[in-house]
C-alpha positions as CSV (number, residue, x, y, z in Angstrom):
1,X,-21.6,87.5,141.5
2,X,-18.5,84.9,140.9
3,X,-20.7,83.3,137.9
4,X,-21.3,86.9,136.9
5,X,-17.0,87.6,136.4
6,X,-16.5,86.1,133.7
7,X,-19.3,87.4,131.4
8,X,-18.8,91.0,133.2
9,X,-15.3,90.7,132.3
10,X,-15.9,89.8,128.7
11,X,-18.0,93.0,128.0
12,X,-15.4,95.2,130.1
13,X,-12.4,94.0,127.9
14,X,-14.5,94.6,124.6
15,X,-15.0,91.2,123.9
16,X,-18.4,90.7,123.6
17,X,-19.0,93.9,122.4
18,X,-17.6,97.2,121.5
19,X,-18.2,100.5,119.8
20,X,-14.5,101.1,119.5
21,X,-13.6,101.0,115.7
22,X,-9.7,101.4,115.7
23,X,-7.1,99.4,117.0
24,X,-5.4,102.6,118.9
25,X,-8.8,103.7,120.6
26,X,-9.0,99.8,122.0
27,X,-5.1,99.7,122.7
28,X,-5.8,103.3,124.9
29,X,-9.0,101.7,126.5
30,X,-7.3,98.3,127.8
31,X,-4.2,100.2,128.9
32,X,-1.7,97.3,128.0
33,X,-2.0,94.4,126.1
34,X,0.3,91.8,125.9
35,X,2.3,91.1,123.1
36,X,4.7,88.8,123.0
37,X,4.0,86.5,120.0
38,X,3.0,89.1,117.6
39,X,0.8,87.5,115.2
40,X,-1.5,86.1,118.4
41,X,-1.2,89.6,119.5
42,X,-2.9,91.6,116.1
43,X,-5.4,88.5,116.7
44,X,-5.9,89.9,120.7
45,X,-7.1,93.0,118.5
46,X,-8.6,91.3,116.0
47,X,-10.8,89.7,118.0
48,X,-12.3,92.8,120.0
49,X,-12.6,94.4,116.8
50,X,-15.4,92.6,114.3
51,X,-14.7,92.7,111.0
52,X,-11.4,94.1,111.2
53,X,-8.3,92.3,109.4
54,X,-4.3,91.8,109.6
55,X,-3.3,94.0,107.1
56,X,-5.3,96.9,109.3
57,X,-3.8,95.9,112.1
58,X,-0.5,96.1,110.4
59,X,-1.4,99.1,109.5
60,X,-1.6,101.0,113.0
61,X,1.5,99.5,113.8
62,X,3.2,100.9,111.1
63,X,2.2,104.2,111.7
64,X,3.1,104.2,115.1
65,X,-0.5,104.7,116.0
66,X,0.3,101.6,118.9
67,X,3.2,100.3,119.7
68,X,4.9,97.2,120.8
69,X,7.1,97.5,123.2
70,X,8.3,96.3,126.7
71,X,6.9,97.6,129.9
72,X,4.6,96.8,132.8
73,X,5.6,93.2,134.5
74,X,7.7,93.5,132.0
75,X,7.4,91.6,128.3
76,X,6.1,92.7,125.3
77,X,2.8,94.8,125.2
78,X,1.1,96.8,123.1
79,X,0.3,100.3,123.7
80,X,-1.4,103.5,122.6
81,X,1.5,105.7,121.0
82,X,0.0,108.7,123.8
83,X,0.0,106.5,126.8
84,X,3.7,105.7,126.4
85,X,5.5,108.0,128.2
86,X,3.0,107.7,131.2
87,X,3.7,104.4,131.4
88,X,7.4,104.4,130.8
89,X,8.0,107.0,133.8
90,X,5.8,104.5,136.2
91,X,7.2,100.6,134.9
92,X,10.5,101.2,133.6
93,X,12.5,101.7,137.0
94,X,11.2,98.7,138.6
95,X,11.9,97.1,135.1
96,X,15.4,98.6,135.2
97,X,15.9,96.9,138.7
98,X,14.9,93.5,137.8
99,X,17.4,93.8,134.6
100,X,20.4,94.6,137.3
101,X,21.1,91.0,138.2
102,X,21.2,90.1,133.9
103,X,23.1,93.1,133.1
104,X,26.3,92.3,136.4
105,X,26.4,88.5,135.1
106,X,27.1,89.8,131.6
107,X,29.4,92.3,132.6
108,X,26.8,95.0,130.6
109,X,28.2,98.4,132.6
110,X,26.5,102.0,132.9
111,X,29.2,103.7,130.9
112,X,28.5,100.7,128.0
113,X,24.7,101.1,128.3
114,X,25.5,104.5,127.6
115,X,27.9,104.1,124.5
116,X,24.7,101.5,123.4
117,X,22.2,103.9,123.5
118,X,24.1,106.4,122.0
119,X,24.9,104.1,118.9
120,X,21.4,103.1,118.4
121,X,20.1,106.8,118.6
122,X,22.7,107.8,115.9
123,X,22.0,104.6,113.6
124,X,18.2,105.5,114.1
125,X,18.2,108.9,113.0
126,X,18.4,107.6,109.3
127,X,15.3,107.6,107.5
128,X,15.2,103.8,107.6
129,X,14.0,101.9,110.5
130,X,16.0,98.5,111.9
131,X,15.7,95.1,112.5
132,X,17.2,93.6,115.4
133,X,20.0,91.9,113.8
134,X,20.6,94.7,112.1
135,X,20.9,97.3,115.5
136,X,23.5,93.9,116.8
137,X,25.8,94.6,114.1
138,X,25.9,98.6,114.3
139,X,26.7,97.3,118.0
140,X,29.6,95.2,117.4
141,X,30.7,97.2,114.7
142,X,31.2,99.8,117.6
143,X,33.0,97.3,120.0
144,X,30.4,96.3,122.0
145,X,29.7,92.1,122.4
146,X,26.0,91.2,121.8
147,X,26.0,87.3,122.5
148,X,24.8,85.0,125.1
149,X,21.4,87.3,125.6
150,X,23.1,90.8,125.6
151,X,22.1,92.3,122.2
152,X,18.1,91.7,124.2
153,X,19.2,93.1,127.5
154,X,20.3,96.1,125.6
155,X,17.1,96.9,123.6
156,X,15.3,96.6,126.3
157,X,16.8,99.1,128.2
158,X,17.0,101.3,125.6
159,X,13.3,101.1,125.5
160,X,13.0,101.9,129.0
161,X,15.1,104.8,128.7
162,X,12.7,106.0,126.0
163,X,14.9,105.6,123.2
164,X,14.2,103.0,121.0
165,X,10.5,101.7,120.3
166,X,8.7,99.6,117.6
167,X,9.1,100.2,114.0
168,X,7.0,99.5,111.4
169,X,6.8,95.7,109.8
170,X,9.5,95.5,106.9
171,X,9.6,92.2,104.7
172,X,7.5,90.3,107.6
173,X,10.0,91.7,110.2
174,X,9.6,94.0,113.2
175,X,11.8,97.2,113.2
176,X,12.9,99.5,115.9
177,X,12.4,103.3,115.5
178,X,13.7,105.9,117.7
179,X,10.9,106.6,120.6
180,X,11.2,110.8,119.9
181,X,10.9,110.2,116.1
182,X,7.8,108.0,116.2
183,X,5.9,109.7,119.2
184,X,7.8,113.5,118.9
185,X,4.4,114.8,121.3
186,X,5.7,114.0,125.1
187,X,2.8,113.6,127.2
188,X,3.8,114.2,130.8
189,X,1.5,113.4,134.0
190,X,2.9,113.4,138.2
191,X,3.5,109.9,139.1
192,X,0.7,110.6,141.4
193,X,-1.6,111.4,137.7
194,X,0.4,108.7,135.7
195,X,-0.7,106.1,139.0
196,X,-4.3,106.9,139.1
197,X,-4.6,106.8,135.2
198,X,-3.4,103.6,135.2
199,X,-5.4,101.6,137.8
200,X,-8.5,103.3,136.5
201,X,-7.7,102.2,133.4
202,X,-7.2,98.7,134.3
203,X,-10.0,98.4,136.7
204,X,-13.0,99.7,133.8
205,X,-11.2,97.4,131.5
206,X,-10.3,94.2,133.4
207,X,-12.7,94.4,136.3
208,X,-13.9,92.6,138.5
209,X,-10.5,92.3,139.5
210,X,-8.8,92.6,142.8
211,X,-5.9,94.7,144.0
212,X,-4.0,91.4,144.1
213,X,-4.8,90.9,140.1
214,X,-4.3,95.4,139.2
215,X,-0.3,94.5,141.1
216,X,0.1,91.1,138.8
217,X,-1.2,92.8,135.8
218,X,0.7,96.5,136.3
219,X,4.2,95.2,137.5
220,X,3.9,98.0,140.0
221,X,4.8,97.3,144.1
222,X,2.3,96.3,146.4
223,X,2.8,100.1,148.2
224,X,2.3,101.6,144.5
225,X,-0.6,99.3,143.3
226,X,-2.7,100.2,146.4
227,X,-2.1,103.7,146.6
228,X,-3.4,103.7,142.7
229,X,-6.2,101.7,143.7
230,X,-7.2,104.4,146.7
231,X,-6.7,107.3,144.1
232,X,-9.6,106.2,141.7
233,X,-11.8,103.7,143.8
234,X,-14.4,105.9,144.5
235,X,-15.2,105.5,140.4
236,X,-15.7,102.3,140.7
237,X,-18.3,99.8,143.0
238,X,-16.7,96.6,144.6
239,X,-18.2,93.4,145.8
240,X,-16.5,91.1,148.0
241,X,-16.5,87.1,147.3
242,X,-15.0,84.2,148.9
243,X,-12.5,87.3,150.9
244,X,-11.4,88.4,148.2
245,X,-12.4,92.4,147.1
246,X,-13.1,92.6,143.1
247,X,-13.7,96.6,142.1
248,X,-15.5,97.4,138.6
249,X,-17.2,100.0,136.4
250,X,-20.7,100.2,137.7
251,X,-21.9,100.1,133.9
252,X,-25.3,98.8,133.5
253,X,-24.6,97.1,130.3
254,X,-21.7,95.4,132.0
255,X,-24.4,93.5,134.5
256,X,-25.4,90.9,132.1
257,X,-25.1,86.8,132.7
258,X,-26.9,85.5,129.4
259,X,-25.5,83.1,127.6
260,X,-22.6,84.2,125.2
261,X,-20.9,83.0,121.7
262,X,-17.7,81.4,122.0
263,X,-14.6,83.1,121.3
264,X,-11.4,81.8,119.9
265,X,-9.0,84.0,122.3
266,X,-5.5,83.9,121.1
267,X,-2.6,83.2,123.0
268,X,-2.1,85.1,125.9
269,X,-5.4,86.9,125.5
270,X,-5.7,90.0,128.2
271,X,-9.0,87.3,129.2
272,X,-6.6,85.2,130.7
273,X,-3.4,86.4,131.7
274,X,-4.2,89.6,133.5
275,X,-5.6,88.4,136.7
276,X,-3.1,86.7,139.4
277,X,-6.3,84.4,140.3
278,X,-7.7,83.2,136.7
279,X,-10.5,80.4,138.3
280,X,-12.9,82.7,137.3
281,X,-12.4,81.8,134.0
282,X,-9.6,78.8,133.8
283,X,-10.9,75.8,136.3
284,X,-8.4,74.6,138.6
285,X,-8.4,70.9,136.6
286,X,-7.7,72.2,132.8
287,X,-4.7,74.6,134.0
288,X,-2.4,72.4,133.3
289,X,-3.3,72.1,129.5
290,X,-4.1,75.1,129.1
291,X,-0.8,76.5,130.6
292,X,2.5,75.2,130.9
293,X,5.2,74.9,133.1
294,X,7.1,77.3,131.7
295,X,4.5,79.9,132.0
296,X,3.1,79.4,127.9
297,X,-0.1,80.5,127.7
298,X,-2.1,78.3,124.9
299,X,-4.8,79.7,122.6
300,X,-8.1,78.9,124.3
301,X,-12.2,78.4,123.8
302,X,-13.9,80.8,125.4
303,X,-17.7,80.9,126.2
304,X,-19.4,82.3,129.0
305,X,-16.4,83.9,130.2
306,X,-15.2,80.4,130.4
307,X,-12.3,78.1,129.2
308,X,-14.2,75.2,127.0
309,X,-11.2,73.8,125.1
310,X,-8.3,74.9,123.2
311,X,-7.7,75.4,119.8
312,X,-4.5,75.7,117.4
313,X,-4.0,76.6,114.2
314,X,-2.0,76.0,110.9
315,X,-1.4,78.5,108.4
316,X,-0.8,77.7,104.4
317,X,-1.0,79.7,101.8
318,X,-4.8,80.3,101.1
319,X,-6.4,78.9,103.9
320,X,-6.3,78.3,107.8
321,X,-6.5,75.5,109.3
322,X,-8.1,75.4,112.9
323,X,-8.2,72.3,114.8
324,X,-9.8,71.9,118.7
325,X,-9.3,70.1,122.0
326,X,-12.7,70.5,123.9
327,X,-12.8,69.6,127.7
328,X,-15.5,68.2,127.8
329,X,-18.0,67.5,124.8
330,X,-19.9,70.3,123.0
331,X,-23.1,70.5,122.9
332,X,-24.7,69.9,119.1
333,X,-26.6,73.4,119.6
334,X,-23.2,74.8,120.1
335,X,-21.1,73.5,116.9
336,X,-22.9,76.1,114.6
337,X,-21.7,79.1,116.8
338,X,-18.3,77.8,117.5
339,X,-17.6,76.9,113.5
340,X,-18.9,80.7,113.4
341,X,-15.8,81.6,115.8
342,X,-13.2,80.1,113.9
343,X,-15.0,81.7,110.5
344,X,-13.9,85.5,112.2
345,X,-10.3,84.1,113.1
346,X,-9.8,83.2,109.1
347,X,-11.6,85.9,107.9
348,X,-9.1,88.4,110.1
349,X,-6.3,86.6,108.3
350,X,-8.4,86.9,105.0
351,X,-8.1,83.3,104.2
352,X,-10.4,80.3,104.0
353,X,-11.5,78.4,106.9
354,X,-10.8,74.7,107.5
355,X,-12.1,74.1,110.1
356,X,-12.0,70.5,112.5
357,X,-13.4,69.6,115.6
């Protein structure tokens, strides 16, 4: 079943196929998906969606259909504009924990949090949306400091206490909206609803995965992560390899190990970066390049629901250019396929392919 994960995993996550036919229906099936450098991120979409383009991606964004925001471990992460709240009421405590250390050192009080929030909401209710430098200056224009990291400790929290949230692109750069103005429907679950939602979301998404990968992935305690787990594993079917327990969707069209095209996954692709143990997919010898120290995840060949190589790309004005680093050397039957690969990542930026391996 090991060799199995990867290509299991690849149909799961909507890779290798997927009747979904809108960005928000994906977004709502995957749960999360991390976001973090933005144009990688509409290509994590892209990718899972054949034949779509930027500009539709765009497009969702701007209507607040998903949004980009922080929550789960936490960094950025896209999400369905319904599952927000949910998943605000479960990640953004543990979230507002882990900020307490950042906000003491920098001196960033309740009672200022408070007078932050406040002027965002009131600078947000305009019509137009804001960029970030643009929310720092209503800031210091009301007394409050925003340099040496504070101006990003104070979004954030503002986005945990579900005030602030993406806007839509303006000029090639992000805006922030107010949370109630983009998403004015509340969906409320129990924690105990919110909990199980979300690990059985992740676990028909993601799996196989472990409990160990669901408590990486989520952000969520160890206590919190398995009591999820118990609320929705009689869904699923598990198999247990080298000790370790992997639960999955007992789809039949899941249970297939033929061989696969290769993907060009972005950066930080779901693939990759969702599981605490990635051998599955990443051997133990290419980590290194393919991830740095500082916890970068690079853009990566996929095939077989494995890492082949990496790939990078330039952007000018009509055209892409997409250059490789294979780990080993491809196979000649394989070049036509992969050149096919790149083809989808330039048509999704609607430009022409140049393409060298």
């Amino acid at each position: 079943m090991l060799e199995e994960i990867g290509n299991i995993r690849l149909h799961n996550q909507q890779i290798s196929g997927t009747n979904f036919t809108t960005a928000q229906e994906l977004v709502s099936w995957m749960g999360a998906m991390q976001a973090q450098d933005f144009a990688m991120a509409k290509w994590a979409l892209g990718v899972r969606l054949p034949n779509s383009n930027e500009t539709e991606i765009e497009a969702a964004i701007n209507q607040g259909k998903i949004l980009r925001t922080h929550i789960l471990r936490p960094t950025w992460h896209f999400v369905s504009a319904e599952d927000i709240y949910p998943l605000l009421a479960l990640s953004a405590p543990q979230i507002k924990s882990a900020l307490k250390p950042w906000l003491k050192k920098l001196e960033l009080t309740e009672s200022l949090i408070t007078k932050s929030n406040a002027v965002m909401e009131k600078a947000l209710a305009q019509p137009e949306c804001l960029t970030r430098e643009a929310l720092a200056t209503e800031l210091r224009q009301s007394g409050i400091i925003t340099d040496n990291n504070r101006t990003s400790l104070l979004l954030m929290h503002a986005e945990q206490d579900a005030i602030i949230c993406s806007g839509p692109v303006q000029k090639s750069k992000q805006t922030y909206a107010l949370l109630a103005k983009r998403v004015p429907h509340k969906i409320t679950l129990t924690r105990e609803e919110a909990l199980a939602k979300l690990a059985h979301t992740y676990f028909q998404s993601h799996g196989p995965a472990t409990l160990q990968d669901f408590t990486w992935w989520s952000g969520l305690s160890v206590t919190d992560a398995r009591k999820a787990l118990e609320l929705v594993k009689a869904n699923f079917i598990s198999e247990t390899v080298n000790a370790a327990t992997y639960w999955f969707n007992p789809d039949p069209a899941s249970f297939t190990n033929k061989p696969t095209s290769p993907y060009f996954l972005p950066a930080f692709d779901e693939l990759i970066i969702s599981y605490k143990d990635r051998t599955a997919a990443l051997l133990s010898e290419h980590h290194k390049n393919a991830i740095s120290n500082n916890g970068l995840f690079r853009p990566m060949v996929v095939k077989d629901g494995k890492v082949i190589g990496l790939w990078k790309r330039t952007i000018k004005k009509d055209a892409v250019i997409i250059e490789t680093e294979f780990f080993g050397t491809p196979l000649n039957v394989t070049l036509p396929f992969l050149q096919e690969a790149a083809k989808k990542y330039s048509s999704f930026l609607q430009k022409n392919p140049d393409i060298r391996f």
